[in-house]
C-alpha positions in Angstrom: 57.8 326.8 4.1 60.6 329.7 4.0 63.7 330.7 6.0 64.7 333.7 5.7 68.9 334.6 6.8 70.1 338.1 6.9 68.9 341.3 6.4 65.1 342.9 6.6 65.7 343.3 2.6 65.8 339.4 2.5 62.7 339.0 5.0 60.8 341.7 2.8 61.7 339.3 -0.2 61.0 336.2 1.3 57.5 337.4 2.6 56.7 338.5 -1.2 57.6 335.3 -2.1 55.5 333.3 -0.2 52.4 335.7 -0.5 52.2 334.6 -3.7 51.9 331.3 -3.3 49.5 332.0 -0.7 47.2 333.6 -3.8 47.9 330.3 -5.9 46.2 328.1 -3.3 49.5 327.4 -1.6 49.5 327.0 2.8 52.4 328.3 4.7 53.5 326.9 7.3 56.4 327.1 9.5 60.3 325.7 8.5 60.0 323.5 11.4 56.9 321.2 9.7 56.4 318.7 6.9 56.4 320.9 3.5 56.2 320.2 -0.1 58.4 323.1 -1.1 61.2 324.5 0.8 62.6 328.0 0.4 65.8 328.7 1.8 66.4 332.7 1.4 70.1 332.8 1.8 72.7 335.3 3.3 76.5 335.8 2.8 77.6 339.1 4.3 80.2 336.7 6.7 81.2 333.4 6.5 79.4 332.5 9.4 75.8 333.5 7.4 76.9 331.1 4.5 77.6 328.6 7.1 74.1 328.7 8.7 72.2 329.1 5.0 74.3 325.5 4.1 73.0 324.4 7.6 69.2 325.2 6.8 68.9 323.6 3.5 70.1 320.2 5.2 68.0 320.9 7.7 65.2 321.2 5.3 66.4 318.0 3.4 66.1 316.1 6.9 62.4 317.1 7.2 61.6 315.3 3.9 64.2 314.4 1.3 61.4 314.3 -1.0 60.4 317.8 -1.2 61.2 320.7 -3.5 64.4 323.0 -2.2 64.6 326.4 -3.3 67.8 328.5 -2.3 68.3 332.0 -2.9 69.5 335.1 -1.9 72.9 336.4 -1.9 74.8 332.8 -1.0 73.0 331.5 -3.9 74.3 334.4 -6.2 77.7 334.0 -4.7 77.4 330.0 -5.3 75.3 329.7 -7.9 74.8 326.0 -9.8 77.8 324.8 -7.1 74.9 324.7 -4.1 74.7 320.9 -3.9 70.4 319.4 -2.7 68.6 321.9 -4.0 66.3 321.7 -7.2 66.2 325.3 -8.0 68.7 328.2 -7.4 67.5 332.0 -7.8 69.8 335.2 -7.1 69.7 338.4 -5.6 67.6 339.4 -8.9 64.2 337.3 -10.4 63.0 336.1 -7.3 59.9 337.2 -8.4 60.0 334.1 -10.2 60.6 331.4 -7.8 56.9 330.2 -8.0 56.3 329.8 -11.7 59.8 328.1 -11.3 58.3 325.5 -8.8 55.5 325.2 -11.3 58.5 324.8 -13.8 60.5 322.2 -11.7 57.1 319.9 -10.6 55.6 319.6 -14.5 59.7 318.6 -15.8 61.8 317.6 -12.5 65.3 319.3 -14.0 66.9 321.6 -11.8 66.5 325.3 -12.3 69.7 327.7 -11.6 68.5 331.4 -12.5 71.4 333.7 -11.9 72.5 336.8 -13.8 76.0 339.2 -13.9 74.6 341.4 -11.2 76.7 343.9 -12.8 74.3 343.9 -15.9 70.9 344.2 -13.9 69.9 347.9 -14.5 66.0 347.8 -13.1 64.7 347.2 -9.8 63.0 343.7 -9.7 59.5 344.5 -8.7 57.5 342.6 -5.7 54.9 343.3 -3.5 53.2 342.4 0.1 50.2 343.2 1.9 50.9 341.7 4.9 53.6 340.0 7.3 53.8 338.1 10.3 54.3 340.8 12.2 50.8 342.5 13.5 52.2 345.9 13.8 55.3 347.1 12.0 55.8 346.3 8.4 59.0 346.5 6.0 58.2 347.9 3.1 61.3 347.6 0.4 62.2 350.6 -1.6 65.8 349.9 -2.7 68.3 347.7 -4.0 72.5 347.6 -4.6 75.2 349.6 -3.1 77.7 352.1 -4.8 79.6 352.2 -1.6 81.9 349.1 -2.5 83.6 349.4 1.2 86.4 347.3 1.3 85.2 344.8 3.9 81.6 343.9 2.2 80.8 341.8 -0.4 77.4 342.5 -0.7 77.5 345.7 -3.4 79.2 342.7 -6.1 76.0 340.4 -5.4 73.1 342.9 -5.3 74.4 345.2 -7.9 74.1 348.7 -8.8 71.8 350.5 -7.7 67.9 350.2 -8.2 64.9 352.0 -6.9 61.5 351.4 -6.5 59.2 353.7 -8.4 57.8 355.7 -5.7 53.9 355.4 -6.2 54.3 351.6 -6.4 56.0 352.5 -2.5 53.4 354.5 -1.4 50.6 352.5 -2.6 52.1 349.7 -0.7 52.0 351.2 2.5 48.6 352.6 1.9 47.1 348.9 1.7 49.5 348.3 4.7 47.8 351.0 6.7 44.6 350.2 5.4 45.0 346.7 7.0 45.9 347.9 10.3 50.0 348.0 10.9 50.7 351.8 12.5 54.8 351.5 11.8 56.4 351.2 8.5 60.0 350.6 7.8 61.6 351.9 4.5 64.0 349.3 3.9 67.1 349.0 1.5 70.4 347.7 0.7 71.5 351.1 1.2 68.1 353.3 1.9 70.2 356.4 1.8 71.2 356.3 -2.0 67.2 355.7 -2.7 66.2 357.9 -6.4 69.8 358.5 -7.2 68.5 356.9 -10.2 65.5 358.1 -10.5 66.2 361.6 -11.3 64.9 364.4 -9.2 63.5 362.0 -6.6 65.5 361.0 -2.9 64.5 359.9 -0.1 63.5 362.5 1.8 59.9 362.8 -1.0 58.9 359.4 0.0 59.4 360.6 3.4 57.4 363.1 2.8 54.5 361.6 1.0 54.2 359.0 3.1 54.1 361.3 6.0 50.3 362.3 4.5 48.9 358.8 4.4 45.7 358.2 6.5 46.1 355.4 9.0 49.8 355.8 9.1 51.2 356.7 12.7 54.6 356.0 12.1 57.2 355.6 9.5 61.0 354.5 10.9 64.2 354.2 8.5 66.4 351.4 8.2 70.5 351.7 8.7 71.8 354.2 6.8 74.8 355.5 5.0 75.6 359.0 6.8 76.4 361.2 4.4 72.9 361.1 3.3 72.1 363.5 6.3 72.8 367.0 5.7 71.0 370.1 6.5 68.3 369.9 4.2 67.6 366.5 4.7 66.9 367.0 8.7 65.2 370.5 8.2 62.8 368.6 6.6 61.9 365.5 8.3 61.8 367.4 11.4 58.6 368.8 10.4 57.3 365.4 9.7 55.3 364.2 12.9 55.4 360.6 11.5 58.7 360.1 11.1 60.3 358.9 14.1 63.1 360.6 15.9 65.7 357.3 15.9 68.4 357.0 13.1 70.8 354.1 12.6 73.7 356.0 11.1 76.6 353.6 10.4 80.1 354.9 11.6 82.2 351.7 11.5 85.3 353.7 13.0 86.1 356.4 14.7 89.6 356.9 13.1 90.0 359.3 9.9 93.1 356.3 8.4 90.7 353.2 9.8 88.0 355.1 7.6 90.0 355.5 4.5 91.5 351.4 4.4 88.0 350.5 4.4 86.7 352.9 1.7 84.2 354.4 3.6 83.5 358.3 2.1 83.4 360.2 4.9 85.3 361.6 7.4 85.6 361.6 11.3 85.1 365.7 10.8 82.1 365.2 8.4 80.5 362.7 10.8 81.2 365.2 14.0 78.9 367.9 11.6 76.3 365.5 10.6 75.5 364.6 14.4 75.5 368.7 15.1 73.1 369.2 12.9 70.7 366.2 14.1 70.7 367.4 17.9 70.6 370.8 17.2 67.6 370.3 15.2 66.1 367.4 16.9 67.1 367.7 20.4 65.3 364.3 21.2 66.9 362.7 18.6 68.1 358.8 19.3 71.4 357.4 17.0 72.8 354.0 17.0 75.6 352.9 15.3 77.9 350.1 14.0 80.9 349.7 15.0 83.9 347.1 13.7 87.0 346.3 15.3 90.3 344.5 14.6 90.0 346.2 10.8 93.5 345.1 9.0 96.2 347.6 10.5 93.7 348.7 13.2 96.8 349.7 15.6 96.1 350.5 19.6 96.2 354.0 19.0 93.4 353.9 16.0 91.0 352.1 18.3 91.6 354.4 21.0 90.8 357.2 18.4 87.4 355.0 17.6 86.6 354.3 21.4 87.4 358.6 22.2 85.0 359.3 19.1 82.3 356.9 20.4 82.3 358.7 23.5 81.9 362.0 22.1 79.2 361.3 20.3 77.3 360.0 22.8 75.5 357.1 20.9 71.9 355.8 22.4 73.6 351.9 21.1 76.0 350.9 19.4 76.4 347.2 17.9 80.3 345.9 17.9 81.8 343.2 15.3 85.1 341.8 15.3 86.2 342.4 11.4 86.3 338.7 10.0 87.6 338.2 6.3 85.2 338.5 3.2 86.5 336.0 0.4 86.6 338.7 -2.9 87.0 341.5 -0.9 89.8 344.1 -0.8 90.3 344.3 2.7 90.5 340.2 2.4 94.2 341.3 0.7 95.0 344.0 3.1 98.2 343.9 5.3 98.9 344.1 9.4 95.7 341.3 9.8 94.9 341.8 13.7 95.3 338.9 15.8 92.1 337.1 17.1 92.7 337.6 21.1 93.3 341.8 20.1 89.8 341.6 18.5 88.4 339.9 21.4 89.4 342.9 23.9 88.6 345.4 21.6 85.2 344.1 20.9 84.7 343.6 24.8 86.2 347.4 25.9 83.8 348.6 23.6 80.9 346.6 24.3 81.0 347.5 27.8 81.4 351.3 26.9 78.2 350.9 24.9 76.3 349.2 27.6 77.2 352.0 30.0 76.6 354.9 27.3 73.1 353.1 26.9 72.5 353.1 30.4 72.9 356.7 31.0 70.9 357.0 28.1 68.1 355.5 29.0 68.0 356.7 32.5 67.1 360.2 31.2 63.4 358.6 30.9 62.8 357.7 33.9 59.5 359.5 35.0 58.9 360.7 31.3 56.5 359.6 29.3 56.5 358.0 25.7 54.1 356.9 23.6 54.9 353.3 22.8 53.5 350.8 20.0 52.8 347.6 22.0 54.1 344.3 19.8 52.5 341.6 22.1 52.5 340.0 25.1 56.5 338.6 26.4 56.2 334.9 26.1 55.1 333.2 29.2 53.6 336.2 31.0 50.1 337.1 29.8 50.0 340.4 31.6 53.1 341.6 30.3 53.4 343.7 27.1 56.2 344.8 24.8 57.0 347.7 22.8 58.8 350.0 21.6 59.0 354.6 21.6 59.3 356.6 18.7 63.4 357.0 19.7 63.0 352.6 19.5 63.5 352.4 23.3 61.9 348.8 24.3 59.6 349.1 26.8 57.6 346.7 29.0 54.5 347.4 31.3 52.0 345.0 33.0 48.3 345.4 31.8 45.3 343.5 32.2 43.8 345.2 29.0 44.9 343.5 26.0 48.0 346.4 24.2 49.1 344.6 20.9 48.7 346.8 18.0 48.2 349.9 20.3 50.2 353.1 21.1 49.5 353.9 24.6 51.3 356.5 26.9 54.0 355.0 29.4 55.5 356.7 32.3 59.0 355.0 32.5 59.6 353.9 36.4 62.7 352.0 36.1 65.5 351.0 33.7 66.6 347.1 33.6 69.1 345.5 31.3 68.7 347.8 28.8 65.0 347.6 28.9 62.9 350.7 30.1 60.1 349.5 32.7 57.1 351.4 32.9 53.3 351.7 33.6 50.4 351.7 31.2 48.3 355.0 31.7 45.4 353.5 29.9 45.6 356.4 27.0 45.7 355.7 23.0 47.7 357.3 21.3 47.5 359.3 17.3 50.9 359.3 16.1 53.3 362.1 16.3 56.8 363.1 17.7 
C-alpha cells in the first residue's frame, strides 16, 4: 500500500513505485487495508506536511505493526536515519530502488537508510508508468530540482540541482499513455519551466511540441510554473499548438517589487506586467492562476496593498492564498519584521475574498458559451451527474443519462455556482483542440 503527501512530482513517484511491484507479483491495495509493505511518500514544503507524513507512518504502524514501512520523499531526505518505525528510508533520489530494497530488508531484516548529498546528484533518477488511478488525465514527470533557491522554500536543498528527463524517454511515455486510453497529460516538475537547461539545446517548449504530434493525444496541460520561462518566443509557439491547453499556473507570490526581492524571486512586478501582455494578446482566451503568499517577513500594509492593487490588475481566473509560515534552514526563517499571526489572517481573508469575486466575474463570461470539457466521472452519490473539466481548467458539471467518463463532450454553460460552471451535455464528442 502507498501514501503519497505533497506535490504531483511525489504522486508521479509513488505511482512508479508501486507499478513495479505490481510487475513482480505484488497487489496494491489501498492505505486504509491490511498490507505487508507500507510506503509512506513523504513531504516537507511546511511544517504542517512533515506533521501529516509523521502522522501517516503511525497510522500505517496501527494497521499492522508487523509490516514493512518504507518512508520517503523529501521529509525523509530532510530526516534521514532520525525517522523513528520505519525499516527502510529512501530520499528524494534512488527511489527507483525501494523494491529491490524490500527484497533487501525481507531476506536480512536490518534497516535500510539510502540517502545521498543532494548537492552531489548530477543525473536525473529515471522511472516510469503506464498507468494511474486516474482514468483520464495522467502526470507524466519530466524534471527534477530547483535553481531558484527562493528564500521561503526548502525544497531546491532536498531535490537538488537540476535534472531532466531525456526527452524521447518523455515522449515515449505518453505515447503508451495515449495508447491506453488517457486524452490529458500533465508535464510535471519541480520546476517544469527550467526543463533542458541541462540538456543543451533542448527546453521545454520541444517537448511541447513533439508531443503536440502524438496520435491519441487530445490534450497536454502544464504544471505551476516559474514565470520568467514565458517570453515571446515561448507563447508564439505554443499558440500554434491545438493540444496544448490555454490555462497557465504562473506563480507571482507578490505583487510588490521589495516583497519580491526579500524572498529571492528573479523577476519583477514590471517583468511580470509584460509577460501577462504578451499571453492575452496572443491568446486572448487564455486562463492564469496564481499563488499568492502573505504575511512575508516585513510585509508592511502598504506592500500588501501594492500585492492586492497588482492582483487586481491582472485580472487572475484563481488565485490560491498562504499565510507565510517559517521553513527551518531557510533564509527567510532568519529574516527580520516577522508579521504577526492575526495580520496574516486578514490579509489572507481580504485576499481570498478578492479572488473569489475576480473568479466569479471570470467565470460568468461562459455563461451560454460552449466548451469542450473532458468528463472525469460521475460526483459521488449522484449517478447522473458528471464532472469535468475545459481546456482553460474551468470545472464543469452536467446531468447525463449516457455514461461521460473518459469523454470530451461539448457543454453549453447555463449557470455559475460556487465556483463551479453548470451546464448541459449536447451529446457531441469531441477531437481535441483549442
Amino acid at each position: 500500500a502507498g501514501y503519497n503527501l505533497g506535490c504531483k512530482v511525489n504522486k508521479y513517484e509513488l505511482d512508479a513505485v508501486l507499478e513495479q511491484f505490481e510487475e513482480n507479483g505484488y497487489e496494491v491495495v489501498g492505505f486504509s487495508e491490511a498490507a505487508d509493505v507500507y510506503i509512506i511518500n513523504t513531504c516537507a514544503v511546511t511544517q504542517l506536511a512533515e506533521k501529516k507524513s509523521r502522522q501517516m507512518i503511525h497510522r500505517a504502524k496501527a494497521q499492522n505493526p508487523n509490516a514493512i514501512f518504507v518512508a520517503s520523499g523529501c521529509y525523509a531526505q530532510k530526516e534521514g536515519a532520525s525517522i523513528a518505525d520505519v525499516d527502510i528510508i529512501v530520499g528524494t533520489s534512488n527511489k527507483g530502488t525501494i523494491f529491490n530494497n524490500v527484497e533487501k530488508y525481507i531476506k536480512n531484516r536490518e534497516k535500510i537508510v539510502k540517502i545521498e548529498d543532494i548537492k552531489e546528484v548530477k543525473s536525473y533518477d529515471s522511472m516510469k508508468i503506464s498507468s494511474t488511478q486516474e482514468r483520464t488525465r495522467a502526470y507524466v514527470k519530466i524534471q527534477d530540482g530547483c535553481k531558484n533557491y527562493c528564500s521561503y522554500c526548502i525544497i531546491p536543498y532536498l531535490r537538488g540541482r537540476v535534472r531532466s528527463r531525456n526527452i524521447n524517454e518523455v515522449l515515449d511515455e505518453i505515447k503508451v499513455l495515449a495508447n491506453k486510453g488517457y486524452k490529458e497529460i500533465v508535464l510535471a516538475g519541480i520546476e517544469v519551466a527550467s526543463y533542458g537547461e541541462d540538456l543543451g539545446d533542448i527546453r521545454l517548449i520541444n517537448v511541447l511540441e513533439a508531443a503536440n504530434k502524438i496520435d491519441g493525444l487530445e490534450r497536454i496541460r502544464l504544471s505551476s510554473m516559474y514565470p520568467t520561462v514565458v517570453n515571446d518566443d515561448f507563447v508564439g509557439r505554443i499558440k500554434k499548438l491545438k493540444n496544448v491547453c490555454n490555462h497557465l499556473h504562473l506563480s507571482l507570490q507578490s505583487g510588490c517589487d521589495s516583497t519580491l526581492k526579500r524572498m529571492n524571486r528573479r523577476y519583477t512586478t514590471e517583468n511580470f506586467r509584460k509577460t501577462m501582455k504578451i499571453l492575452k494578446q496572443n491568446i486572448p482566451d487564455i486562463a492564469v492562476t496564481t499563488d499568492i503568499i502573505v504575511g512575508f517577513p516585513g510585509e508592511t500594509d502598504q506592500e500588501f496593498e501594492a500585492t492586492y492593487s497588482f492582483v487586481q490588475e491582472m485580472g487572475f481566473n484563481k488565485i490560491h492564498v498562504f499565510k507565510y509560515s517559517k521553513r527551518t534552514g531557510t533564509k527567510a526563517e532568519n529574516l527580520e519584521s516577522q508579521v504577526d499571526e492575526q495580520i496574516k489572517n486578514e490579509r489572507s481573508y481580504n485576499l481570498i475574498k478578492l479572488g473569489k469575486e475576480m473568479e466569479k466575474r471570470y467565470l460568468e463570461q461562459y455563461i451560454g458559451r460552449d466548451l469542450d470539457v473532458l468528463f472525469e466521472g460521475r460526483i459521488k452519490g449522484k449517478e447522473d451527474t458528471y464532472v469535468g473539466h475545459s481546456m482553460n481548467y474551468l470545472k464543469v458539471v452536467v446531468e447525463s443519462d449516457v455514461e461521460l467518463t473518459n469523454e470530451i463532450g461539448l457543454v453549453r454553460i447555463e449557470s455559475v455556482n460556487s465556483g463551479i460552471c453548470v451546464g448541459k451535455d449536447y451529446g457531441e464528442r469531441m477531437i481535441g483542440g483549442r
